[in-house]
VOPAGU-2260 file (C-alpha; in pm, 1 decimal, decimal comma):
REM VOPAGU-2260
SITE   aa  ch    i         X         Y         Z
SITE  UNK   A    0   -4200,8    1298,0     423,9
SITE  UNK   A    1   -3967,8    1149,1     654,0
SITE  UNK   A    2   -4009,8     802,7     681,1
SITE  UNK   A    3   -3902,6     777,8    1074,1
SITE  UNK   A    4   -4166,4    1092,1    1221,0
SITE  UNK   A    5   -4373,4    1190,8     904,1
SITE  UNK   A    6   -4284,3    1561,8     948,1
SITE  UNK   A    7   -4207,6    1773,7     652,9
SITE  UNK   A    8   -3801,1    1795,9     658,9
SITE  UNK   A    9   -3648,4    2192,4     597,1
SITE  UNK   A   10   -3476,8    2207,2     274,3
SITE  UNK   A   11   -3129,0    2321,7     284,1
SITE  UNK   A   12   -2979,9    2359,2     -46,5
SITE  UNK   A   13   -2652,9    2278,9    -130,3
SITE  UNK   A   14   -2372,1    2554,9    -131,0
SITE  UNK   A   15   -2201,5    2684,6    -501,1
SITE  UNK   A   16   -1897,7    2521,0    -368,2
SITE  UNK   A   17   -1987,1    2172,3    -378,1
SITE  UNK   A   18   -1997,3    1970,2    -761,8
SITE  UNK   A   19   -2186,0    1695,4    -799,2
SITE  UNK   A   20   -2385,9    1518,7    -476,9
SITE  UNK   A   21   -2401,7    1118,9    -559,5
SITE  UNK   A   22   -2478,7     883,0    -277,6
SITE  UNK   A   23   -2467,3     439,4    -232,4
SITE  UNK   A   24   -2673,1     327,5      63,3
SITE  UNK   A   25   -2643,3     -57,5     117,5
SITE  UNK   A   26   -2908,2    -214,1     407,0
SITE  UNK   A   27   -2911,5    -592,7     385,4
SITE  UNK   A   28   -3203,1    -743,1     642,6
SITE  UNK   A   29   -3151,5   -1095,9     619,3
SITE  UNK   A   30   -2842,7   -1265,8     598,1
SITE  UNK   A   31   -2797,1   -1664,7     615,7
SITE  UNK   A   32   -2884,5   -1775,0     916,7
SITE  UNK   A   33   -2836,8   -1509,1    1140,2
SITE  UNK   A   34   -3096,9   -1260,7    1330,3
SITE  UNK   A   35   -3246,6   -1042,3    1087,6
SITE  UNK   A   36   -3187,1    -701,1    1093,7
SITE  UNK   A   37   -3607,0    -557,1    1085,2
SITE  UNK   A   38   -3506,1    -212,0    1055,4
SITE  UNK   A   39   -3227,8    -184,9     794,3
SITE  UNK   A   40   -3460,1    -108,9     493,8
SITE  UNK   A   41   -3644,1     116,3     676,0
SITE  UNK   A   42   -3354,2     337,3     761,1
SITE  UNK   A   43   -3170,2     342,5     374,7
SITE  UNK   A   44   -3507,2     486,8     316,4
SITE  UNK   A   45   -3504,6     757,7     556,5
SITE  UNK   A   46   -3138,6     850,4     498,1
SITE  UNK   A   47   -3252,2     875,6     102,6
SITE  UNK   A   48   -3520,2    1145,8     211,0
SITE  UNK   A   49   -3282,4    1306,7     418,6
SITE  UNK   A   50   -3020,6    1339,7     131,1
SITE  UNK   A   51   -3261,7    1435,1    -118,0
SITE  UNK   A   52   -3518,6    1671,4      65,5
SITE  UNK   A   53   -3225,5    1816,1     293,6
SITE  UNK   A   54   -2892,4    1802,3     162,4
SITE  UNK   A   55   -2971,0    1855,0    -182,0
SITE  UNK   A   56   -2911,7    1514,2    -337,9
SITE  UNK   A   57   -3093,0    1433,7    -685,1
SITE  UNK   A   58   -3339,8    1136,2    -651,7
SITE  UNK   A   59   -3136,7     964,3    -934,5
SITE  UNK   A   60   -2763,4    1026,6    -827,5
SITE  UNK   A   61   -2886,2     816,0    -494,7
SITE  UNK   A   62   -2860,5     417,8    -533,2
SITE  UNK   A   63   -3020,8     205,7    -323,3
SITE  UNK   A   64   -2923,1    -172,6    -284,2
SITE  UNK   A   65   -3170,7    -380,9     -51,8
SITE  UNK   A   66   -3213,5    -765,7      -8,3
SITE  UNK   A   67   -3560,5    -918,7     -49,8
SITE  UNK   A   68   -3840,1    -825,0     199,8
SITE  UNK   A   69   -3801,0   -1225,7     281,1
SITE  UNK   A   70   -3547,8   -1460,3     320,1
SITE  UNK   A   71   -3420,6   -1710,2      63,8
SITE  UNK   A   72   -3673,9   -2037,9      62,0
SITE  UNK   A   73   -3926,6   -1811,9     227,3
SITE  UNK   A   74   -4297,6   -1996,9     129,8
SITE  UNK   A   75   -4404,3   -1591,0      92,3
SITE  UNK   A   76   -4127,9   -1395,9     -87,0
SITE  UNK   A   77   -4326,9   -1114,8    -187,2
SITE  UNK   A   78   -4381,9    -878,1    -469,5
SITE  UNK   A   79   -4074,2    -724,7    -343,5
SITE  UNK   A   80   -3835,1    -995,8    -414,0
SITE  UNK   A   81   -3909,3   -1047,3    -835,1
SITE  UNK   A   82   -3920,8    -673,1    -870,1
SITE  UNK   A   83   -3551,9    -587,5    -744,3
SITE  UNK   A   84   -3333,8    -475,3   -1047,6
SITE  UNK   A   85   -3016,8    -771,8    -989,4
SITE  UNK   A   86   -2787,3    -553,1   -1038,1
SITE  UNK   A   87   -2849,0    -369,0    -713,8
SITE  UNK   A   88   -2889,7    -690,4    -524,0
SITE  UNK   A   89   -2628,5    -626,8    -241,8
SITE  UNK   A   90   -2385,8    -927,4    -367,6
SITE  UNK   A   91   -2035,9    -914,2    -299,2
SITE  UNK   A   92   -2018,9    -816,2    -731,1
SITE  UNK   A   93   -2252,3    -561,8    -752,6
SITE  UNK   A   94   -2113,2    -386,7    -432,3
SITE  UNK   A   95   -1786,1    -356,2    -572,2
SITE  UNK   A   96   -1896,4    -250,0    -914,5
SITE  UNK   A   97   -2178,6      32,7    -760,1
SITE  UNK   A   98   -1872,2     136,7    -535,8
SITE  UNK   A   99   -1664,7     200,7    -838,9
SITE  UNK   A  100   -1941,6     350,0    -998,2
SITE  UNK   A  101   -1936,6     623,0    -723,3
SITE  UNK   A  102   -1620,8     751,3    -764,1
SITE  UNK   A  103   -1601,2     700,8   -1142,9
SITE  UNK   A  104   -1504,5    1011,8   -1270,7
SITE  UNK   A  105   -1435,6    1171,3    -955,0
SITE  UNK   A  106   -1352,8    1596,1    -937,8
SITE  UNK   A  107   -1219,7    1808,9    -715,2
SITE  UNK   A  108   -1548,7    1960,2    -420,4
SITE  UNK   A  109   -1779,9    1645,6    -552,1
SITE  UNK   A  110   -1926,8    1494,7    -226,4
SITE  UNK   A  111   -2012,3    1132,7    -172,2
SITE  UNK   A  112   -2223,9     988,8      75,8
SITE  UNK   A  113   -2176,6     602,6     174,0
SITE  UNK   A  114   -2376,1     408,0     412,9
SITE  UNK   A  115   -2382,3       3,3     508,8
SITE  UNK   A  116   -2651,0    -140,6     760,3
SITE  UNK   A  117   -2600,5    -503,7     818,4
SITE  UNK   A  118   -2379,6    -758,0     958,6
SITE  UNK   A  119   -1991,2    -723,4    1040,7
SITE  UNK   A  120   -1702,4    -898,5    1173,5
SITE  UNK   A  121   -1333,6    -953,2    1221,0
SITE  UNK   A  122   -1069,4   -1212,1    1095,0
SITE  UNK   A  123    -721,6   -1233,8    1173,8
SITE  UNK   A  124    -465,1   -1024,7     990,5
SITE  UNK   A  125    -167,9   -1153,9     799,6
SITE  UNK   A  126      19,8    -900,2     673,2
SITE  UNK   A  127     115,4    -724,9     954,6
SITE  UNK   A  128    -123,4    -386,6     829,4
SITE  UNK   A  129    -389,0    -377,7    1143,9
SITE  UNK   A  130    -266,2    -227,1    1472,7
SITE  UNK   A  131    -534,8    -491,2    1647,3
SITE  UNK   A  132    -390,9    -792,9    1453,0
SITE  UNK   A  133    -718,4    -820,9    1309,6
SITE  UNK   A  134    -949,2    -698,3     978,2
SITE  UNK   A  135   -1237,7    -541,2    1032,8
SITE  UNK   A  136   -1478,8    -667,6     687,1
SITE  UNK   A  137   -1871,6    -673,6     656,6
SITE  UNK   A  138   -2124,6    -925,3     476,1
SITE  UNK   A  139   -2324,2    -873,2     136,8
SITE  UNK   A  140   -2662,6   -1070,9     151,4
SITE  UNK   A  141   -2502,1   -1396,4      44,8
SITE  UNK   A  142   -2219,9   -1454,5     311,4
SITE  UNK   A  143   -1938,6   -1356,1     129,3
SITE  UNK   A  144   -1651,7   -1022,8     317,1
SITE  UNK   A  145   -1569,4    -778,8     173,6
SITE  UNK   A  146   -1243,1    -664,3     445,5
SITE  UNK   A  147   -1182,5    -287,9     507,2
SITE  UNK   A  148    -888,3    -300,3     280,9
SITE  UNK   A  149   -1072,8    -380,7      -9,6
SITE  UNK   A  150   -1308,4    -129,5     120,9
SITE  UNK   A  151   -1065,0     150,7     111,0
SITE  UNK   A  152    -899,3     127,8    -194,9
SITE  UNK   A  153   -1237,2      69,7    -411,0
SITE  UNK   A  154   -1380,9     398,7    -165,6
SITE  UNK   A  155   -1096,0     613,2    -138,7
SITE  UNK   A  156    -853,5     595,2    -387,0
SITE  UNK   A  157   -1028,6     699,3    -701,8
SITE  UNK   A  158   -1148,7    1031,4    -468,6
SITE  UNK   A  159    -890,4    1348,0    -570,6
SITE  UNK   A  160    -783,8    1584,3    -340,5
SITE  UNK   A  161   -1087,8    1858,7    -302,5
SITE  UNK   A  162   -1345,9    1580,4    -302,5
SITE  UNK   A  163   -1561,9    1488,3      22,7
SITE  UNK   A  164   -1689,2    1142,5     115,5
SITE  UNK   A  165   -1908,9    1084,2     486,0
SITE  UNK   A  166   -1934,9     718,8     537,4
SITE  UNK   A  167   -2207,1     588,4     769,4
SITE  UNK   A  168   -2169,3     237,1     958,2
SITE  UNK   A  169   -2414,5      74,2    1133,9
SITE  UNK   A  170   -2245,1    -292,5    1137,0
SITE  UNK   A  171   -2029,8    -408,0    1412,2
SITE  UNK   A  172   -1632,5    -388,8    1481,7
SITE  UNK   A  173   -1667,4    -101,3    1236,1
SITE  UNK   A  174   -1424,8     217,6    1344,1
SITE  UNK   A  175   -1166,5     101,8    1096,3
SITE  UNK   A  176   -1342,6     -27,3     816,5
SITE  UNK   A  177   -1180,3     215,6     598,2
SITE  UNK   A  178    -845,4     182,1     741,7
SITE  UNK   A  179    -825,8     568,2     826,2
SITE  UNK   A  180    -510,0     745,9     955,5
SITE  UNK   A  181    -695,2     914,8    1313,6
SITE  UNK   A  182    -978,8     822,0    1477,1
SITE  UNK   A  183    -761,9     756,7    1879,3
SITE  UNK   A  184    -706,5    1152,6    1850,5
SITE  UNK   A  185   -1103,2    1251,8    1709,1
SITE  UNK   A  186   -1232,0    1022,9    1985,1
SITE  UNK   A  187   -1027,0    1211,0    2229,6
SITE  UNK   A  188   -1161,8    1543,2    2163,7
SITE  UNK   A  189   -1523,6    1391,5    2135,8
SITE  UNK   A  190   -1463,9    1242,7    2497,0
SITE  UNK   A  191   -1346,7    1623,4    2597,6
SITE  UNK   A  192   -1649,0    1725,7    2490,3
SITE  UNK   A  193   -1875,6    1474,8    2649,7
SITE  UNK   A  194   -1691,1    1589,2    2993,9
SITE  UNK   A  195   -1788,4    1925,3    2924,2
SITE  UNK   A  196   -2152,4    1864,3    2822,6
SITE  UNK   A  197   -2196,7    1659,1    3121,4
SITE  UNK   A  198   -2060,5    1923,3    3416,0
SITE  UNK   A  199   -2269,6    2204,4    3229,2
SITE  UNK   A  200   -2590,2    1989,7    3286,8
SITE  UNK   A  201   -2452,4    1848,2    3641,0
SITE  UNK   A  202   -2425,1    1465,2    3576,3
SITE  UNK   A  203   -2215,4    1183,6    3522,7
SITE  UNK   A  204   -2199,3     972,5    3251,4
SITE  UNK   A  205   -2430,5     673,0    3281,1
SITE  UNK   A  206   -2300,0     402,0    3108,9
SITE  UNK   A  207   -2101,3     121,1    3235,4
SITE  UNK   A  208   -1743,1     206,1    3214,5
SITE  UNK   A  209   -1727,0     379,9    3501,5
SITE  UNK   A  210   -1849,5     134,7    3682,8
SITE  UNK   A  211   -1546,7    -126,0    3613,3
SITE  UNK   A  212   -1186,6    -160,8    3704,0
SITE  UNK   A  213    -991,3     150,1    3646,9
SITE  UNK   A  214    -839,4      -5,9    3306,5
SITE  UNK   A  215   -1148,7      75,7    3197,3
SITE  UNK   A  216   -1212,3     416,5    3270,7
SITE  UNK   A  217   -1187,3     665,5    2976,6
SITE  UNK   A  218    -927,5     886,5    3164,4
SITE  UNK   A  219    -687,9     584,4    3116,9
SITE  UNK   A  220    -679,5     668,8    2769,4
SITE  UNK   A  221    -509,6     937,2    2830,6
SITE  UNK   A  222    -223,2     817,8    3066,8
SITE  UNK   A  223    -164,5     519,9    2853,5
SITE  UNK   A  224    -145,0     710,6    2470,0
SITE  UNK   A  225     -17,4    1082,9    2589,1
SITE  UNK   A  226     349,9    1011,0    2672,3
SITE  UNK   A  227     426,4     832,1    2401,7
SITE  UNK   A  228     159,4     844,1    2114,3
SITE  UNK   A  229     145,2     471,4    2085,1
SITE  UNK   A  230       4,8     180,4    2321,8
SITE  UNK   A  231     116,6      20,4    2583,1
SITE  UNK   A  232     138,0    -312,7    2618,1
SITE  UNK   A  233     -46,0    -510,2    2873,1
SITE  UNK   A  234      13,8    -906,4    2993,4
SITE  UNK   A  235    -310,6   -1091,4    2970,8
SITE  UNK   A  236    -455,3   -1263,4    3220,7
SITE  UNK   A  237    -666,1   -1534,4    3139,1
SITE  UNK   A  238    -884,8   -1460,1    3410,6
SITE  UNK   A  239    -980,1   -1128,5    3330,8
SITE  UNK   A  240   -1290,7   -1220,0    3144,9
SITE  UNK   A  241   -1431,5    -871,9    3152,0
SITE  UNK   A  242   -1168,1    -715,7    2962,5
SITE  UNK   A  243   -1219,8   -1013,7    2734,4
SITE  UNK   A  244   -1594,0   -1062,6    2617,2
SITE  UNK   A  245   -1712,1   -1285,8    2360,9
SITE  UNK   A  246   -2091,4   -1146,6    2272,0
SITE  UNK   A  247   -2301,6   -1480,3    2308,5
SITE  UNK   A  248   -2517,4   -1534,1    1993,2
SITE  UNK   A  249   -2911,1   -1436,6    1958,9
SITE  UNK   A  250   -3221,0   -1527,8    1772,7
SITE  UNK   A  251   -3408,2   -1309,7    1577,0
SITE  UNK   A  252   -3696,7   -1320,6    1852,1
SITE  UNK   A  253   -3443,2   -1142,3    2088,6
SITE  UNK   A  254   -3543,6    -779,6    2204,1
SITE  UNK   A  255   -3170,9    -715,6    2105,8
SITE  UNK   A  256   -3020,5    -767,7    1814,2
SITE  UNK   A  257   -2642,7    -702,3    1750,8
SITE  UNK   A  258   -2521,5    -681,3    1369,8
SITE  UNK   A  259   -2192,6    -926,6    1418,9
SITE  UNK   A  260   -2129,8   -1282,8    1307,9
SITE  UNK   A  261   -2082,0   -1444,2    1671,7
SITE  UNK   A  262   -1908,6   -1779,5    1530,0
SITE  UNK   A  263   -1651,2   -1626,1    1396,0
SITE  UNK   A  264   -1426,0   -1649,9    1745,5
SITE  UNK   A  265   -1455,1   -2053,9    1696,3
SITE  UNK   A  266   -1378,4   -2002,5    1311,6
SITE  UNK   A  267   -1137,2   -1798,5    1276,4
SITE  UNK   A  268    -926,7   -1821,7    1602,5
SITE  UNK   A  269    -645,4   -2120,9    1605,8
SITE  UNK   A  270    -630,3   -2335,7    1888,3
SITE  UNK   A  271    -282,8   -2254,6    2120,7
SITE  UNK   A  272    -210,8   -1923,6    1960,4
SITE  UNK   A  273    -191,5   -1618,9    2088,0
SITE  UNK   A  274    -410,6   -1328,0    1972,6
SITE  UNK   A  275    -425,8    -970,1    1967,9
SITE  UNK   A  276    -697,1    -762,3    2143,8
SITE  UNK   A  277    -822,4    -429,2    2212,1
SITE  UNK   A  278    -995,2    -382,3    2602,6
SITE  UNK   A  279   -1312,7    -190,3    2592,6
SITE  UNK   A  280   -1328,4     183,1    2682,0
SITE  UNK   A  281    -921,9     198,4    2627,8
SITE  UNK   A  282    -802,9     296,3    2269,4
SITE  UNK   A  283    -510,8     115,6    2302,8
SITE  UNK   A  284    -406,6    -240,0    2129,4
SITE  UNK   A  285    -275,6    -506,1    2346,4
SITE  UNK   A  286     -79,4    -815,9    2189,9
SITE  UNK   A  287     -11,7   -1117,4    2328,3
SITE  UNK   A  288     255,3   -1402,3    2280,4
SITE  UNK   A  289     461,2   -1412,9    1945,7
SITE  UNK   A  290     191,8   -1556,6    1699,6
SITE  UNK   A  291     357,1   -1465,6    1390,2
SITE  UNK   A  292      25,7   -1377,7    1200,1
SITE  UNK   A  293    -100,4   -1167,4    1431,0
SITE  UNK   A  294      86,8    -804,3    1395,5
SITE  UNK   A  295     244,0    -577,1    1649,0
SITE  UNK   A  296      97,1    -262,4    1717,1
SITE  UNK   A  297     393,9     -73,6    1797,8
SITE  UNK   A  298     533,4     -97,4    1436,5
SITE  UNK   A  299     178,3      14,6    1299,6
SITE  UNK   A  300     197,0     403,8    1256,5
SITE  UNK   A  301     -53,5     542,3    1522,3
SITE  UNK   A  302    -220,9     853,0    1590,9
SITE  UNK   A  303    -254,4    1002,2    1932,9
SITE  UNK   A  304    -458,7    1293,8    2126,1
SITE  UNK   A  305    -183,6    1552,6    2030,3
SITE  UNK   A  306    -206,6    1517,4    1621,0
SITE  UNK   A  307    -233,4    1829,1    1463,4
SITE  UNK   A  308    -501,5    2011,3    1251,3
SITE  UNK   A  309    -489,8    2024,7     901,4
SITE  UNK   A  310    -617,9    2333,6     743,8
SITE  UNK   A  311    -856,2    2215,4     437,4
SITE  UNK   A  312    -621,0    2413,1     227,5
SITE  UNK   A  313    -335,2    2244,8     322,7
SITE  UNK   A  314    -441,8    1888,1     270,9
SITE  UNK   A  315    -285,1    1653,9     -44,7
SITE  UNK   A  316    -609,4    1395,1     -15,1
SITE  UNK   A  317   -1017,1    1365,0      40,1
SITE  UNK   A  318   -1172,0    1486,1     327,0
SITE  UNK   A  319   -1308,3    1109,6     417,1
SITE  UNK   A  320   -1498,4    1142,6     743,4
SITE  UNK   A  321   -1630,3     761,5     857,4
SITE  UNK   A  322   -1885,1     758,9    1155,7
SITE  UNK   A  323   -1948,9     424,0    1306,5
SITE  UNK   A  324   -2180,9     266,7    1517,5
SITE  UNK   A  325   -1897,4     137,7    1726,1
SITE  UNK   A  326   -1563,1      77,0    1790,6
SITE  UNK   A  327   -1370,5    -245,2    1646,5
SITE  UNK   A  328   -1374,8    -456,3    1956,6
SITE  UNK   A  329   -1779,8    -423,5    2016,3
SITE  UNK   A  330   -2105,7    -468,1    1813,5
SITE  UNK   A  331   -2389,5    -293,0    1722,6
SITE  UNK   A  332   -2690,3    -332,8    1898,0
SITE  UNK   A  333   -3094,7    -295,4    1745,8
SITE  UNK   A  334   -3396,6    -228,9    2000,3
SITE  UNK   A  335   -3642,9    -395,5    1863,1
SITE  UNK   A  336   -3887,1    -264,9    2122,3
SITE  UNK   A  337   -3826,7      81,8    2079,9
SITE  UNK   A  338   -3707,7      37,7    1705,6
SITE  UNK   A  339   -3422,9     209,8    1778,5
SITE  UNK   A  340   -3124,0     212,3    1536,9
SITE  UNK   A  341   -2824,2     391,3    1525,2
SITE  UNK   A  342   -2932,2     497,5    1181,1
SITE  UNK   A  343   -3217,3     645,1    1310,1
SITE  UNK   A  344   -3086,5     851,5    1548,7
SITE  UNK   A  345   -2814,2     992,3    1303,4
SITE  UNK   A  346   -3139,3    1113,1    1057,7
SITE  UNK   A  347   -3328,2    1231,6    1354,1
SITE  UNK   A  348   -3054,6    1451,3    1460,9
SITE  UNK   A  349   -3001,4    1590,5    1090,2
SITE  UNK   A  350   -3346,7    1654,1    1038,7
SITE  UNK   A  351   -3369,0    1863,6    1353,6
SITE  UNK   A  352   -3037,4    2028,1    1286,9
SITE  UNK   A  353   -2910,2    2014,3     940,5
SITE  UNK   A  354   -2621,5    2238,5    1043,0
SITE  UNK   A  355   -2511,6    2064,5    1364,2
SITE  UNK   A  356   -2169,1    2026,3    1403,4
SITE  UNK   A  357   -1979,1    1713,7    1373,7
SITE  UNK   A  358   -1933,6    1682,9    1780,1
SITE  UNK   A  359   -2295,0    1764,6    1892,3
SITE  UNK   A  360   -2386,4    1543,1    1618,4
SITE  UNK   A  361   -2175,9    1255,2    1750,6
SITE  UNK   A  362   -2257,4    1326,9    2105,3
SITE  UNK   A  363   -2610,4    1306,9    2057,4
SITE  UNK   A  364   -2553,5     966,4    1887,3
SITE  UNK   A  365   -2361,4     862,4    2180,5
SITE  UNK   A  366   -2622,1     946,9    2389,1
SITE  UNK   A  367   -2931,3     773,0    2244,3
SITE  UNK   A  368   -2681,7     413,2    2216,3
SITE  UNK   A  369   -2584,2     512,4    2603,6
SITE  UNK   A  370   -2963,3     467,8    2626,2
SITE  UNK   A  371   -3027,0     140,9    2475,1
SITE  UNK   A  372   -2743,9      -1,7    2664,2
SITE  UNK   A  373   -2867,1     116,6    2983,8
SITE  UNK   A  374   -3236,7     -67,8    2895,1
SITE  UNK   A  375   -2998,4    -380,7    2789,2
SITE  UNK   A  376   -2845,1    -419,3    3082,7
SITE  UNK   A  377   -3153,1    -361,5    3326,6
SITE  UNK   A  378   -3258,9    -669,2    3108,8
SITE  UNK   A  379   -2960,9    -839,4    3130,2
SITE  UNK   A  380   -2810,8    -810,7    3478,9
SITE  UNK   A  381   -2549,3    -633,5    3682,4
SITE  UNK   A  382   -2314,6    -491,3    3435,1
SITE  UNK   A  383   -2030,1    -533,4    3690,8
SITE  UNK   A  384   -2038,5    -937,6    3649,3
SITE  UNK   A  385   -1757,2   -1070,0    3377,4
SITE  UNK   A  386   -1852,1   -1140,0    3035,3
SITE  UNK   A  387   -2094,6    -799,4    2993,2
SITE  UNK   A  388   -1876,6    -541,9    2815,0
SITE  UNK   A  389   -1990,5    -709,5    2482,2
SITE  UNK   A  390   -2299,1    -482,0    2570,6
SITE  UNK   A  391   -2146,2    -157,4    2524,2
SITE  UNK   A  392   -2178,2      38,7    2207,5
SITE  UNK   A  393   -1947,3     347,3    2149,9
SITE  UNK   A  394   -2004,2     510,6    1801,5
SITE  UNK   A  395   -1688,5     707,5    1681,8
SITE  UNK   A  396   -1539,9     886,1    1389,7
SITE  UNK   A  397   -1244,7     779,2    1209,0
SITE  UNK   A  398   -1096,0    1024,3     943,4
SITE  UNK   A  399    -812,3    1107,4     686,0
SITE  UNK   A  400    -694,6    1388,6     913,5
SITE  UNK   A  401    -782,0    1486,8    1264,7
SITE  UNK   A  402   -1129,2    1654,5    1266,4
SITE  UNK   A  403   -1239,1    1993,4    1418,3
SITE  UNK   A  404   -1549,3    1847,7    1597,0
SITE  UNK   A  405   -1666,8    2242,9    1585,5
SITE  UNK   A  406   -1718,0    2174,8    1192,0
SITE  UNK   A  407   -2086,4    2171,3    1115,9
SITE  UNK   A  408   -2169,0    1847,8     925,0
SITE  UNK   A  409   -2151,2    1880,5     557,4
SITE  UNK   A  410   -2305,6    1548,4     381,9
């Protein structure tokens, strides 16, 4: 039974193509001080029943690794807390090692599924490898980062060329986490999509970007990265403290919770330097100043709206296919009213359509976060004011090679 509706899910068994099917989902509730994520354990569990009764997956080549019901000190810890096995406590060690343990022994049409649900954030770069200046990295259940780089190479680069790995995100700042080659060019066509879904049922898109300056309209995307394939760069004006936002920090009583570490701008950013950002709703990286830690995005190698296909036969590595639940420069938002994830809504759309491609799959996604937004900012005030684009969620792919969003999903 799925644990989101209760309804029986349809079976769909797995093709004589694939090998092996072995899966890692990570949810971590409670972290430190900050707001506790009340849905994260509920949603590992839903995505297990959806790998196992749907795609196939055997109930023991599926690892689980949840914190305690309760936080650390908590007067009522729960049955839950002595009966975890250690070794799939989400720590910084045993995440590493049950990555490894993934791959281990990886072969040519194995799949892999990953999935994280907790808190993310960013630090500054300092060896000139991010096109935002900045490393995307999330938290295990004791504080400690694990950045995207470290992420990649314990992920990726044990996977041969054949295999398949889907990575789910639902953490903040998280497009990049695995440092993948395209995601400007798949968000592109998904956005070409989303125009045509929207003049065949005779609307416009609801959320706030079109509703601010024209930098941050989505066609701007296009005027900026098409002539060139690389970003432009913009002057920053101090003033402009909507294309700025810093996401203010909230309890765990809030109706919405994001999944980002909010001190981190005090932390992390020096005092007088210049930094590197990225302005919402416009795939392109601005930098600012000469900060010497802080790389330049025109010597990063970037992809564009015009990269090229790659036929599955024709490609030298994994298929790696990372969804997010948002792009690097915003967090991930929780309804806690609605108990609305974007976990769940990934497993609801499976469940209804096992076979849905990869683009009606992400624009349904997009839709359902569009929705929460919209209910945040009734709460919240006139999306127009400064200081409110820290609201908007905009889940994306990011990929090895440029996807064919007509591709049904294969976890």
């Amino acid at each position: 039974m799925n644990p989101l509706t209760q309804d029986p899910l349809p079976c769909v068994l797995p093709t004589e193509t694939h090998g092996r099917r072995k899966a890692l989902l990570i949810a971590i509730k409670h972290m430190n001080d900050l707001p506790t994520l009340g849905y994260s354990h509920r949603d590992a569990r839903a995505l297990k029943t959806l790998l196992t009764d749907v795609y196939g997956y055997k109930d023991e080549n599926v690892v689980m690794m949840l914190d305690p019901c309760h936080k650390p000190g908590s007067l009522s810890p729960g049955p839950e807390t002595s009966e975890i096995n250690q070794k799939f406590l989400p720590t910084r060690g045993n995440i590493v090692e049950q990555i490894r343990l993934l791959s281990r022994g990886a072969l040519p049409n194995d799949q892999f599924f990953f999935y994280f649900s907790g808190h993310g954030h960013q630090v500054i770069c300092n060896h000139h490898t991010e096109s935002d200046g900045k490393e995307e990295a999330i938290y295990d259940c004791n504080g400690e980062t694990i950045i995207d780089n470290e992420l990649k190479k314990f992920l990726i680069s044990n996977l041969p060329k054949g295999s398949k790995l889907f990575a789910l995100w639902d953490t903040c700042h998280s497009t990049t986490l695995l440092d993948l080659e395209h995601h400007y060019c798949n968000d592109h066509h998904a956005r070409e999509a989303e125009a045509t879904h929207e003049s065949l049922i005779g609307r416009t898109h609801s959320t706030a970007p079109k509703k601010h300056a024209q930098l941050t309209l989505d066609s701007t995307y296009d005027v900026i990265l098409q002539p060139y394939g690389c970003p432009v760069l913009f002057p920053w004006d101090p003033s402009s403290h909507h294309l700025f936002p810093h996401a203010p920090g909230r309890d765990g009583t809030s109706s919405w919770i994001h999944r980002r570490w909010h001190k981190h701008t005090a932390k992390h950013r020096p005092l007088g330097a210049a930094f590197a950002y990225t302005i919402p709703y416009i795939d392109a990286a601005i930098t600012m100043g000469s900060n010497p830690d802080v790389a330049s995005p025109m010597s990063q190698p970037m992809c564009s709206p015009t990269c090229e296909y790659t036929k599955p036969e024709d490609r030298e590595k994994a298929h790696v296919i990372s969804l997010a639940a948002c792009r690097d420069d915003q967090v991930a938002y929780d309804d806690n009213e609605k108990q609305d994830t974007m976990t769940k809504f990934f497993v609801q759309a499976l469940k209804r359509n096992p076979r849905i491609t990869l683009g009606d799959l992400l624009l349904e996604i997009r839709e359902c976060t569009s929705k929460i937004t919209e209910r945040r900012l009734e709460c919240q005030g006139d999306p127009s004011e400064p200081g409110h684009t820290h609201l908007y969620q905009r889940p994306g792919y990011a990929s090895h090679y440029r996807l064919d969003l007509s591709e049904e999903v294969d976890l």
